[in-house]
Each structure stands twice: as structure tokens, then as C-alpha cells.
One Martini backbone bead per residue (centre of mass of N, CA, C, O) as a GRO file, in nm:
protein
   79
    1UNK     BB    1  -5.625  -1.885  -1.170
    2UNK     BB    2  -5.690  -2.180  -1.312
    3UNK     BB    3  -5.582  -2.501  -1.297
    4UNK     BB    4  -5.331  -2.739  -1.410
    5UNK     BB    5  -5.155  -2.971  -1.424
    6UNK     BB    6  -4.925  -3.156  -1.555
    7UNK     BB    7  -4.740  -3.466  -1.584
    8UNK     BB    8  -4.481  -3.235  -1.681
    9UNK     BB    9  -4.555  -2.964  -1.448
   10UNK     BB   10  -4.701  -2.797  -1.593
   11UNK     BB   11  -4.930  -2.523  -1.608
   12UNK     BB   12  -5.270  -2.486  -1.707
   13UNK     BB   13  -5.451  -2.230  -1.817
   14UNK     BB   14  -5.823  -2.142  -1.784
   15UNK     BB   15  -5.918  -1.837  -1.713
   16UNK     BB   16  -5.896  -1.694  -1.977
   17UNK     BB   17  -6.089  -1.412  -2.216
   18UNK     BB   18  -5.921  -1.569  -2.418
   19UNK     BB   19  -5.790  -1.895  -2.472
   20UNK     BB   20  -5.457  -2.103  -2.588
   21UNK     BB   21  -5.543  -2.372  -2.441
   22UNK     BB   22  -5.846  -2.366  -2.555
   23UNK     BB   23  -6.072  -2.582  -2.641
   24UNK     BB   24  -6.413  -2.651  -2.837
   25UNK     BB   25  -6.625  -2.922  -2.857
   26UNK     BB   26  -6.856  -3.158  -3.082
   27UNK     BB   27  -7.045  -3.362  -3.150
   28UNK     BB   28  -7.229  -3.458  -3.422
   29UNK     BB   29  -7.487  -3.536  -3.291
   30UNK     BB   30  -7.505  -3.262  -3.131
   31UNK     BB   31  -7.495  -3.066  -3.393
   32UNK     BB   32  -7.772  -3.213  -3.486
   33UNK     BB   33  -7.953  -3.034  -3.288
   34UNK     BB   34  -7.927  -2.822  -3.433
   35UNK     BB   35  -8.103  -2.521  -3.592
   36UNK     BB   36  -8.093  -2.214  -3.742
   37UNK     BB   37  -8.133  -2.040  -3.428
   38UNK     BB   38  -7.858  -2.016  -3.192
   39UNK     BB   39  -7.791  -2.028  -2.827
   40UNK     BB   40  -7.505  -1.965  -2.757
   41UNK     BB   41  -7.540  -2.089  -2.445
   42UNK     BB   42  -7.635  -2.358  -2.522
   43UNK     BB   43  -7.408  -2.443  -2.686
   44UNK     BB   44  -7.190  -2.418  -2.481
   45UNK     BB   45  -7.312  -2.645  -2.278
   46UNK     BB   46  -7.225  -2.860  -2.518
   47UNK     BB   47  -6.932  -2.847  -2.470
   48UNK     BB   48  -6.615  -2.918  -2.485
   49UNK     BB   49  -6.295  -2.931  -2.332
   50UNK     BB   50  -5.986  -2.840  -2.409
   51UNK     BB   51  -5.608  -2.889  -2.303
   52UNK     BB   52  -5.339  -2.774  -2.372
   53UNK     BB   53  -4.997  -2.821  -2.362
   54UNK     BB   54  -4.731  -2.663  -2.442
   55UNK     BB   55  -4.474  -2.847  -2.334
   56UNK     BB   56  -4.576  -3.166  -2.454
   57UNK     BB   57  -4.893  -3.185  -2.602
   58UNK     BB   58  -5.112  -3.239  -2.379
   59UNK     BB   59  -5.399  -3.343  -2.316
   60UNK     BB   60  -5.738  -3.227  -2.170
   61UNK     BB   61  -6.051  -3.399  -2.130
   62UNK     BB   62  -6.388  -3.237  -2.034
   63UNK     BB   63  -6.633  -3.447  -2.061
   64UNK     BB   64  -6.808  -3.377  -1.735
   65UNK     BB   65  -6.720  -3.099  -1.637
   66UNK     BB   66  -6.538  -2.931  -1.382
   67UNK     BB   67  -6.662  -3.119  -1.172
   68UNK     BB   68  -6.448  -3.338  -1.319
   69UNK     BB   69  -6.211  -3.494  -1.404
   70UNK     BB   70  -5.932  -3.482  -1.654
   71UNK     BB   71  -5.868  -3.652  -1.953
   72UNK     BB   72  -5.553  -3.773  -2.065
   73UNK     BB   73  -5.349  -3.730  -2.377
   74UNK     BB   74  -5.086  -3.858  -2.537
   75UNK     BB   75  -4.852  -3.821  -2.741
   76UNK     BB   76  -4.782  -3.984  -3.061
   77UNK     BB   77  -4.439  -4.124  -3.119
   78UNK     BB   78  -4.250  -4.171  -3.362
   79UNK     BB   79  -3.892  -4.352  -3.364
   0.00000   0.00000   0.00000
């Protein structure tokens, strides 16, 4: 099964479907080029994926695509 290392140590697997790590979004450009009927498999490879670290909570986004490396954003905490 894939997955990514996270810089917290954590693996996190991102081959299961439904996955509970992954999410997936769509900037407002892009969704407004929808309209109508749309087919579900383009709007799929519009989408970007997003993985959640549950142990850390730092993100990893796949900006382009699974053949690039995923950039992390890590949670800003106030102390």
C-alpha cells in the first residue's frame, strides 16, 4: 500500500478507497469551469489530494500530482 513518511516519523498510507487520510479539493476557478452534468472521472483528475498526518496533524499537499513530491504545511500553534 503507498504512503509517505511524514517528518514526525509517522507513516501515513494513502492507498485504501474510502481513505480517512485523504482529502480532496478544488480551487474556485477550477470548480467554476463545471456546469451542467459533470463526469465524475474529470472532475477527479481536477482535484488535488491532500493527506492528513493523524499523529502530528501536518498537512501534505499534492499541488502536482502524484509524480511530484508532496509539499507539508504544518499546524501553527499558539503558546
Amino acid at each position: 500500500m503507498p504512503g509517505i513518511k511524514c517528518k514526525c516519523g509517522n507513516v501515513i498510507k494513502f492507498g485504501e478507497i474510502p481513505n480517512s487520510n485523504e482529502w480532496l479539493f478544488i480551487s474556485d476557478v477550477e470548480y467554476d469551469k463545471y456546469s451542467g452534468n459533470v463526469d465524475s472521472e474529470k472532475l477527479y483528475m481536477d482535484l488535488k489530494s491532500m493527506l492528513i498526518c493523524q499523529k502530528c496533524k501536518r498537512i501534505w499537499i499534492y499541488w502536482n500530482g502524484y509524480d511530484n513530491a508532496p509539499t507539508p504545511y504544518k499546524l501553527d500553534v499558539d503558546n
